[in-house]
C-alpha positions as CSV (number, residue, x, y, z in Angstrom):
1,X,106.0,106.1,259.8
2,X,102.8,106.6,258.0
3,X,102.5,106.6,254.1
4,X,100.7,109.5,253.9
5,X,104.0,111.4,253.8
6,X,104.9,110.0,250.4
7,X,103.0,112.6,248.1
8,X,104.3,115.3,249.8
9,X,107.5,115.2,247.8
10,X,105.0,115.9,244.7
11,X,102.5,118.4,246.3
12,X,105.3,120.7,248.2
13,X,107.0,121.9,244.7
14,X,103.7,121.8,242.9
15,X,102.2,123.7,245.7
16,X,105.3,126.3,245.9
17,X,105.4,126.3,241.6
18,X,101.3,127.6,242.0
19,X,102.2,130.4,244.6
20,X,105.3,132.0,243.5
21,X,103.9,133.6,240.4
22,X,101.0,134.8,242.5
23,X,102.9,136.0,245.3
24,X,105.2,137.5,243.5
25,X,103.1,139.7,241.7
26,X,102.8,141.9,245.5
27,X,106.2,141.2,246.5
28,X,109.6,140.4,244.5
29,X,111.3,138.3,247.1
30,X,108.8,136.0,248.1
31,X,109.7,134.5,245.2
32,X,113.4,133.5,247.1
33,X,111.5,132.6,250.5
34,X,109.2,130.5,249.0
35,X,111.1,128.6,246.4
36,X,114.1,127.8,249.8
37,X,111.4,127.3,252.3
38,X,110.2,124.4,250.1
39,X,113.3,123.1,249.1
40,X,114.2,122.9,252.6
41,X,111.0,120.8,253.4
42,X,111.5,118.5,251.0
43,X,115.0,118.1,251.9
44,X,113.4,117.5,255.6
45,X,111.2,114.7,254.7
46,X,113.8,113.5,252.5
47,X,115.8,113.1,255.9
48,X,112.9,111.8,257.9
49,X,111.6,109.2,255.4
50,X,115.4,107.6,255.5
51,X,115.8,107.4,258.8
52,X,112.4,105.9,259.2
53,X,113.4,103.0,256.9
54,X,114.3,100.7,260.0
55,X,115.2,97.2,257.5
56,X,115.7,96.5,253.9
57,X,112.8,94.9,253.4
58,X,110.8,97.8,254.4
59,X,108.6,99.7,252.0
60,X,105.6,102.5,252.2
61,X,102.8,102.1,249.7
62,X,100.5,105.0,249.0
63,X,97.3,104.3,246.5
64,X,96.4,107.9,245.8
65,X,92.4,107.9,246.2
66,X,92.5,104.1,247.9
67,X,91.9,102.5,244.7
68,X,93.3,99.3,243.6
69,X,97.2,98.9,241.9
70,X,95.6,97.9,238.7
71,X,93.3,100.9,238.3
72,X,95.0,103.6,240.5
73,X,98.2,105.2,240.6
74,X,100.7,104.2,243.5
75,X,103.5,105.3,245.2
76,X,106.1,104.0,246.6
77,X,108.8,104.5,249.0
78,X,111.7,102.3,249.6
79,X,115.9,102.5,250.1
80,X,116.5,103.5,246.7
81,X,113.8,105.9,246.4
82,X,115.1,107.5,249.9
83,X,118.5,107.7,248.4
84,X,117.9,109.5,245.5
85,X,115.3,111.5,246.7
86,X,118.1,112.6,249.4
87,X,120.6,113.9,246.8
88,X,117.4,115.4,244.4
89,X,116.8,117.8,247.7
90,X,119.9,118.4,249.2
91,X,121.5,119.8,245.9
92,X,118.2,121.5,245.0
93,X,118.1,123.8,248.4
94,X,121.7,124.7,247.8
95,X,120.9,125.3,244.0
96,X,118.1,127.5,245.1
97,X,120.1,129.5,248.3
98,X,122.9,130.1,246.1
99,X,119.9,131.5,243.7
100,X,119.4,134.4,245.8
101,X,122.1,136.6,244.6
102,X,123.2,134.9,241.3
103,X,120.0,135.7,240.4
104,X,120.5,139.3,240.5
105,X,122.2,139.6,237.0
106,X,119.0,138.4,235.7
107,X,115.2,139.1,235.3
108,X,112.2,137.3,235.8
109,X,113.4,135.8,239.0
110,X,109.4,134.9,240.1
111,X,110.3,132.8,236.6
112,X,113.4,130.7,237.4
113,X,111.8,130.0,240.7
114,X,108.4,128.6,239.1
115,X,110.1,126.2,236.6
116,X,112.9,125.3,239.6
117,X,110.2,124.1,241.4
118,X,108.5,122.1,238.6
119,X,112.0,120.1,238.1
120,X,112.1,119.4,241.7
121,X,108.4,118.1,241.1
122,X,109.3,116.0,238.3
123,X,112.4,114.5,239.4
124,X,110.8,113.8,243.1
125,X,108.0,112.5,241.1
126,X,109.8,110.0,239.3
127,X,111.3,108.6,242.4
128,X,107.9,107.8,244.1
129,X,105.8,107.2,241.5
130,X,104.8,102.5,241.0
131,X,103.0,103.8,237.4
132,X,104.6,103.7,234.2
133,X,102.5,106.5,232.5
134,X,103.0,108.7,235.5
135,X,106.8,108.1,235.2
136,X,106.7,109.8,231.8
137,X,104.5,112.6,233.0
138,X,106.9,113.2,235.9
139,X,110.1,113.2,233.1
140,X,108.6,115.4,230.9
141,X,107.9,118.1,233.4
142,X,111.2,118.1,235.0
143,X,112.3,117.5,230.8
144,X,109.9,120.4,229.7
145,X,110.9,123.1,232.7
146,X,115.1,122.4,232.2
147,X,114.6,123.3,228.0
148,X,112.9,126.7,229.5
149,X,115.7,127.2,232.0
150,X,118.5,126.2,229.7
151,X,117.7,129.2,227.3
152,X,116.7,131.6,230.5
153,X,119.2,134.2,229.4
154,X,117.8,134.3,226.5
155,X,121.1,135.2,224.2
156,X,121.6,133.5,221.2
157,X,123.4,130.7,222.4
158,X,121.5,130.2,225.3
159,X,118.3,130.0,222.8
160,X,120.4,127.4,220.4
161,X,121.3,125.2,223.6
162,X,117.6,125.3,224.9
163,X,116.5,124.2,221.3
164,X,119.2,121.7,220.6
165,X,118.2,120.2,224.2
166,X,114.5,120.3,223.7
167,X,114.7,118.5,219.9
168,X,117.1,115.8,221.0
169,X,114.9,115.3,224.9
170,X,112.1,115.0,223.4
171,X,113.5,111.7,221.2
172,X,114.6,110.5,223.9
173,X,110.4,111.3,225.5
174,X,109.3,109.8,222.5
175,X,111.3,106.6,222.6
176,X,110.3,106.2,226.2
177,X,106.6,106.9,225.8
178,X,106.6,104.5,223.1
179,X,107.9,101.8,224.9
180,X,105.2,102.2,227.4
181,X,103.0,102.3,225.3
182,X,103.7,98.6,223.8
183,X,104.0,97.5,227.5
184,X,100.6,98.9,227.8
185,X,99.2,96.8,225.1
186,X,100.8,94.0,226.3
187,X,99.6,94.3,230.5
188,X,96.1,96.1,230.2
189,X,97.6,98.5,232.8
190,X,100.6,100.6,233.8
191,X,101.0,99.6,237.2
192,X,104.5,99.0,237.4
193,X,103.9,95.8,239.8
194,X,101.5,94.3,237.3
195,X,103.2,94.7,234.5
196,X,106.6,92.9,235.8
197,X,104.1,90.2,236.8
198,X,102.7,90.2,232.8
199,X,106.2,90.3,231.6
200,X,107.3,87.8,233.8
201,X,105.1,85.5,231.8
202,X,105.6,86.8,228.3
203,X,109.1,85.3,228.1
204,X,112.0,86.9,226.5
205,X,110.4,87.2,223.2
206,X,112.0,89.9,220.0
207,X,109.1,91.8,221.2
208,X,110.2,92.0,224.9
209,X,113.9,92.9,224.0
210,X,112.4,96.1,221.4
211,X,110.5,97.0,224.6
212,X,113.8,97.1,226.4
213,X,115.8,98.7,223.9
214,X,113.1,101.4,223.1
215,X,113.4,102.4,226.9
216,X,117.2,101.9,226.9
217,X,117.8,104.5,224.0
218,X,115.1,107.3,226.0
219,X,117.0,107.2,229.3
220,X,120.5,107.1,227.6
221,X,119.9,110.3,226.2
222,X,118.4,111.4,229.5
223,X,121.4,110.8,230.8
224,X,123.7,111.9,228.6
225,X,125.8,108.6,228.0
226,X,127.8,108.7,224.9
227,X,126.6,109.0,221.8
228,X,123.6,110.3,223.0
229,X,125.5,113.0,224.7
230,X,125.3,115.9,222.5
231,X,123.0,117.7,224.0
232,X,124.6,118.3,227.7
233,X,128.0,120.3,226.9
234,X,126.1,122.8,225.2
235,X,123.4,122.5,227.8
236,X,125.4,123.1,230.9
237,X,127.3,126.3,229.7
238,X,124.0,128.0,228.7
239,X,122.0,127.0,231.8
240,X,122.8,129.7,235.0
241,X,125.2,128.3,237.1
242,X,122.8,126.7,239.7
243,X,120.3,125.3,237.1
244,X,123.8,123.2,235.7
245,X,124.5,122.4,238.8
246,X,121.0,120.5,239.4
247,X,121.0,118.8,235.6
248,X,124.5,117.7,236.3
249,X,124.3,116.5,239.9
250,X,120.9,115.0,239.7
251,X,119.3,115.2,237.0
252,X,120.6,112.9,234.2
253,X,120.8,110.7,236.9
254,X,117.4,110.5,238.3
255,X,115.4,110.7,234.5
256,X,118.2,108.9,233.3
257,X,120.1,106.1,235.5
258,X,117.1,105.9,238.3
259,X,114.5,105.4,235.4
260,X,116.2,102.8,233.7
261,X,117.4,100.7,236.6
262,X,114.2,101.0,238.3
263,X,112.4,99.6,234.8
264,X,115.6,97.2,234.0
265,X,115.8,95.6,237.7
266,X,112.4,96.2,239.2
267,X,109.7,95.8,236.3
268,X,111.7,93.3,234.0
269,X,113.9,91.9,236.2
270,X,117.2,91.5,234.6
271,X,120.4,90.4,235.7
272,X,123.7,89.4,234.8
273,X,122.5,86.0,235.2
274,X,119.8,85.8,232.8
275,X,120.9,88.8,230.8
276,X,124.6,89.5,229.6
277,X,124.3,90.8,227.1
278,X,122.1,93.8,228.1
279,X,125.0,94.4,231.1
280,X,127.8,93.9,228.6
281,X,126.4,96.4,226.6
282,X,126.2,98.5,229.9
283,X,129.5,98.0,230.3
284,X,130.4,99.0,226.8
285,X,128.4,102.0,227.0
286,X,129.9,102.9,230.2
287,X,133.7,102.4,229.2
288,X,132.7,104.7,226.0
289,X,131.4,107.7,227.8
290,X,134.3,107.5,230.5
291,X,137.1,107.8,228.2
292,X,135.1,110.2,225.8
293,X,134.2,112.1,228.5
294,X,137.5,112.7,230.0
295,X,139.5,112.9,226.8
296,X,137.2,115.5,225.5
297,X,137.2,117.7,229.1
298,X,140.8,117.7,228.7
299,X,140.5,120.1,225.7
300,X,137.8,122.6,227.1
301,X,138.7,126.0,227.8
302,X,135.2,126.6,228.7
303,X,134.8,126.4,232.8
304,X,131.6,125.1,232.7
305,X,131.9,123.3,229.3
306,X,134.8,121.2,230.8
307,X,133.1,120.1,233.9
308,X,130.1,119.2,231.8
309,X,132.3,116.9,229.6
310,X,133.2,115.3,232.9
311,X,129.5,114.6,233.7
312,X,129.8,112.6,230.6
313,X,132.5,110.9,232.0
314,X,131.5,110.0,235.4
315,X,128.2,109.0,233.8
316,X,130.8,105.7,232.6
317,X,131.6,105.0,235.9
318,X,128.2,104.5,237.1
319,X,127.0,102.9,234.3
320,X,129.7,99.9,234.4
321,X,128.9,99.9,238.3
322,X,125.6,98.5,237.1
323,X,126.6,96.6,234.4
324,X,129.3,94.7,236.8
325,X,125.6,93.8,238.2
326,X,126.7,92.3,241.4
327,X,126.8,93.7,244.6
328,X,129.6,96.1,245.0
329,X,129.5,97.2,241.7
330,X,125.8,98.1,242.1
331,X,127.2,99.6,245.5
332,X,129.9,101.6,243.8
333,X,126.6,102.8,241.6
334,X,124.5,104.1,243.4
335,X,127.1,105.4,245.9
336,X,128.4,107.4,243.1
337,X,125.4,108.9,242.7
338,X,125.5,110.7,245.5
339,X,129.1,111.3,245.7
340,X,128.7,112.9,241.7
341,X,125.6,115.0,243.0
342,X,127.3,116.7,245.5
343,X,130.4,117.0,244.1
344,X,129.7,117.7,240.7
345,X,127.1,120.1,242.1
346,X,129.5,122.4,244.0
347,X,131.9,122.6,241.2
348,X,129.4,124.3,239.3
349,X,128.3,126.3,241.6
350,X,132.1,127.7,241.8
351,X,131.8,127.9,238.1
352,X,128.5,130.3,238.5
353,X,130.6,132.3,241.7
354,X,133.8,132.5,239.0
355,X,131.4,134.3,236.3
356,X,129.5,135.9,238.6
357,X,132.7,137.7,240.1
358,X,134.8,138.1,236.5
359,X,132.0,138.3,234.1
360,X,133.4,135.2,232.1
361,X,134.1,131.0,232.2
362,X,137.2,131.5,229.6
363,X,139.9,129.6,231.8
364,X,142.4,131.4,229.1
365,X,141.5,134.6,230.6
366,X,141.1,133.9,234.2
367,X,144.3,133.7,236.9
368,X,145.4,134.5,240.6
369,X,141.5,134.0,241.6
370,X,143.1,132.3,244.9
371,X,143.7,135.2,246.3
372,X,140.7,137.3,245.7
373,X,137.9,134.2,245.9
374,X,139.7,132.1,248.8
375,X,136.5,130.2,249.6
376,X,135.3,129.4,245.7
377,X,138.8,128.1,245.1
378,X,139.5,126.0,248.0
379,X,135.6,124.5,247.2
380,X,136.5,123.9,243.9
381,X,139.6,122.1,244.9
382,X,138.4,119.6,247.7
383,X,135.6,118.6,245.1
384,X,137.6,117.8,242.8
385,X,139.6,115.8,244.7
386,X,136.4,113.7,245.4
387,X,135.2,113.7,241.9
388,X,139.0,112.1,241.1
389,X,138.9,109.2,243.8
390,X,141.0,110.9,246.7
391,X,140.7,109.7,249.5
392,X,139.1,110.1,251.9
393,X,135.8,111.9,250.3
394,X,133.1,110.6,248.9
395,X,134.5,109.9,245.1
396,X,137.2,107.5,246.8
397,X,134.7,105.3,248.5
398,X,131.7,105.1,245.0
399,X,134.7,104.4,242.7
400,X,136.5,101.7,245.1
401,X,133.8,100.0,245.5
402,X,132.8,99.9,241.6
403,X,136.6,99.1,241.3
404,X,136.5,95.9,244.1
405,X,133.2,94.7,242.4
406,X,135.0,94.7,238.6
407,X,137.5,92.6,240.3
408,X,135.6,90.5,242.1
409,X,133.7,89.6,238.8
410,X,137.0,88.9,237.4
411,X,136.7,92.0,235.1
412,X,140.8,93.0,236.3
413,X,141.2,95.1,232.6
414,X,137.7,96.9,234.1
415,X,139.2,97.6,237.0
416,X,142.5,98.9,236.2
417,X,140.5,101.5,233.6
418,X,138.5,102.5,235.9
419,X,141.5,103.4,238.2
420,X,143.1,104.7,235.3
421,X,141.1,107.4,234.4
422,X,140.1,108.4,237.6
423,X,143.8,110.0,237.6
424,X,142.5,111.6,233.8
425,X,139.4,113.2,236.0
426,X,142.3,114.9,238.8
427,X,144.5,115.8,235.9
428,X,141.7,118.1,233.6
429,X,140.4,119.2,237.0
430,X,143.2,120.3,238.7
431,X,144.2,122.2,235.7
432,X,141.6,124.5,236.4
433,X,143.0,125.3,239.8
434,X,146.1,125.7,237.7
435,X,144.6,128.0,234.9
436,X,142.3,130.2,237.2
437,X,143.4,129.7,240.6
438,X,146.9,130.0,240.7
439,X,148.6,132.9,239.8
440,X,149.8,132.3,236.2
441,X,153.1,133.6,235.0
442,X,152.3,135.3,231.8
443,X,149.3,137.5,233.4
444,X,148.3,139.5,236.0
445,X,145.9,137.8,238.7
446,X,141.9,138.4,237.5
447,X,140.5,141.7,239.4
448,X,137.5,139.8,241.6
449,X,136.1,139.7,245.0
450,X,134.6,136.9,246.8
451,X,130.3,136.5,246.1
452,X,128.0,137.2,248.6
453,X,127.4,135.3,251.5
454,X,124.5,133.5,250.6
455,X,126.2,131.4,247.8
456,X,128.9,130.9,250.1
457,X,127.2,129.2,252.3
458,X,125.4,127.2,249.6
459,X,128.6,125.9,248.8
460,X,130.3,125.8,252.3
461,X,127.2,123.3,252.7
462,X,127.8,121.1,249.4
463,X,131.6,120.8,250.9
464,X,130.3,119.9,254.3
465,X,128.2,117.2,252.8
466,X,130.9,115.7,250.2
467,X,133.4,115.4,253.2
468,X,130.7,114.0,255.5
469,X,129.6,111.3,253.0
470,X,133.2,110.3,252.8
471,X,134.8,110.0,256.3
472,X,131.1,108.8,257.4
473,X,131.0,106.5,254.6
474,X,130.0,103.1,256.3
475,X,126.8,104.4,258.3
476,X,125.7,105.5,254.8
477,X,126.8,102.2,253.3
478,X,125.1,100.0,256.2
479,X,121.7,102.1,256.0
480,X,121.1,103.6,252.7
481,X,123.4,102.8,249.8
482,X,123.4,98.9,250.8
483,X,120.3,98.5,251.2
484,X,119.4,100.4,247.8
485,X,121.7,98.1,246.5
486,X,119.4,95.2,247.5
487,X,116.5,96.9,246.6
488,X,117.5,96.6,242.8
489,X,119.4,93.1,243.4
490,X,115.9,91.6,244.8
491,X,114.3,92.5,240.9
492,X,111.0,91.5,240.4
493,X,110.3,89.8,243.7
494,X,111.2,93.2,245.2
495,X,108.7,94.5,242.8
496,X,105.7,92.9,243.9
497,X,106.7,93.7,247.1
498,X,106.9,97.5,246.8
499,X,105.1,98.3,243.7
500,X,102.3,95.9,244.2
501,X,101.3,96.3,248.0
């Protein structure tokens, strides 16, 4: 497999961003063809580049213009990156076919489609891109295009959410450019191999740690960890239904959790071993937003303002996955991020059919929508059943795993929370299917039909996958999530290796 692939994942929703507004302007729907047809590229490269990845070890180096790692910018592909880059593109083509029709309570569709594209360019940036700098730049427009789409509707809370997320992102921006900043005037450069050489030989000085926590506070509030969470409930209920879907599912976690572990593992190359108290306070932060989370979902009556409360939740789990910091917990990590993405995505998704069909997210005024919207209900279901830890989909496997490395680190109080509120998650979740599924006995079943077929199938698909992932969970294990695992587990000797050529 050649390299050359690697800035495809850039150039393809750049590319497709440039011609949509152009296109557009002779015919409407191109805007739709050309937004799917290169989501569904990137999802086939996505595909390709993983099963090219033949060991652990291997990794593809691209130095855009051939120049050197210390003056040019480099990307890199590896496990990790093929991981997330997988759940980025699979849950942005389904987020853009289910597009088609929701978008047709809406204007400016040539719009949503441009900005779509540029946070598919961003987040795929960020998980290719071996330069600090150019991580920012890749944050910030996936950051930039999400405040634009938050407040697309343009109603007054739509325009408070947008500008609530923008003022609070752009702290987070702030405190993450900083930090790079220092790290530049510290390493000369912003390669990130170089630089975990640099600070390799620095030592573990007051100045390294404010380094650390300056880029630990920007990607918290990327990813919406608690207290830093403020932002995402009023986010995700603004945002049209597939735009939620693709800031719950991947985004927090790619500008958020990939960011900072790639930085934490990869450039400065901690670990439980030589720094507890950085996973402790993982682990503290991760305990906080899990029972925050899932205590404050319980008493949403919002649809979509519930499951984003859960995000905040299931946020936690991965969080303590990494700050376990051994090998199944990492496992349980970064398996949960796919399992969340695609779960997580689809239950939005039904959240976007449910308004789109009844004109409203109040679960006090929905009921009986069993009947009427068979296939929304029985997706909402079997997702949450996987967000929950059922067996045997994909939430089972990502929180096991998190749950035999707590116990294998002796954490047992970690592990029986953990199992613990994963019955909280099926009890606030299945009380949606109780509240707007089921026929309720003081009203009359909601009037409502089932949506088009397009965003059927864009959730048929999510289903499909979430299922997949779990009764195929150990191909997945053995050839993308474990070795992804390593990847981060290797630190900065794994750095040099992929970031440095």
């Amino acid at each position: 497999m050649d390299a050359r692939f690697v800035p495809l994942f850039v150039v393809i929703p750049m590319a497709a961003a440039f011609l949509i507004p152009l296109l557009a302007k002779l015919w409407q729907r191109s805007a739709d063809l050309i937004a799917n047809a290169a989501a569904a590229a990137l999802l086939g490269i996505s595909v390709y580049g993983a099963a090219s990845l033949v060991t652990e070890s291997q990794v593809l180096v691209y130095r855009m213009g051939g120049w050197a790692p210390t003056l040019g910018i480099t990307l890199a592909y590896d496990h990790l990156t093929a991981l997330v880059a997988l759940a980025v593109n699979a849950l942005g083509l389904c987020a853009l076919l289910f597009s088609v029709r929701y978008l047709d309570h809406y204007t400016g569709r040539w719009k949503f489609y441009t900005l779509f594209m540029l946070i598919l360019a961003g987040l795929n940036g960020v998980t290719v891109t071996g330069d600090m700098f150019n991580l920012f730049v890749f944050i910030e427009i996936a950051a930039v295009s999400s405040y634009a789409l938050v407040a697309f509707g343009t109603d007054f809370d739509e325009l408070e959410a947008g500008f609530k997320y923008m003022v609070i992102g752009e702290i987070g921006g702030t405190a993450i450019l900083l930090a790079i900043a220092m790290l530049y005037a510290r390493a000369s450069t912003l390669n990130m191999a170089v630089v975990s050489q640099v600070m390799a030989g620095f030592g573990r000085t007051p100045l390294f740690w404010f380094i650390v926590g300056a880029f630990l506070v920007g990607f918290a509030v990327k990813m919406a960890m608690v207290p830093f969470h403020a932002w995402l409930p009023d986010a995700h209920p603004s945002a049209p239904a597939p735009v939620s879907a693709l800031l719950s599912g991947v985004f927090i976690k790619v500008l958020g959790v990939y960011a900072m572990s790639r930085v934490m593992f990869n450039v400065f190359g901690l670990s439980r071993a030589n720094a507890p108290a950085f996973f402790n306070l993982l682990l503290g932060f991760g305990v906080v937003s899990i029972v925050a989370g899932g205590l404050l979902a319980y008493v949403q009556k919002d649809y979509k303002r519930l499951l984003a409360y859960s995000s905040v939740s299931q946020i936690g789990y991965i969080l303590i996955g990494l700050g376990i910091g051994n090998y199944w917990g990492i496992v349980g990590a970064l398996f949960h991020i796919l399992a969340h993405a695609l779960g997580k995505g689809l239950l939005f998704l039904t959240a976007g059919s449910v308004e789109h069909a009844t004109g409203t997210r109040d679960l006090d005024k929905l009921s009986g929508l069993e009947k009427s919207m068979p296939v929304t209900a029985w997706s909402y279901l079997l997702g949450s059943l996987s967000l929950a830890g059922v067996p045997p989909f994909a939430g089972f496997f990502s929180k096991f795993f998190i749950i035999v490395g707590a116990v294998s680190a002796g954490m047992y109080w970690l592990a029986i929370l953990a199992a613990l509120f994963s019955t909280v998650t099926l009890g606030y979740l299945v009380s949606v299917v109780n509240r707007a599924f089921f026929v309720r006995k003081d009203r009359e079943p909601t009037a409502a039909r089932e949506v088009p077929a397009s965003m059927v199938i864009a959730m048929l698909a999510l289903l499909i996958l979430t299922v997949a992932l779990g009764v195929g969970f150990r191909p997945v294990l053995d050839k993308l999530v474990g070795p992804a695992a390593q990847n981060l587990i290797q630190g900065l000797g794994y750095a040099r290796a992929i970031l440095g050529g």
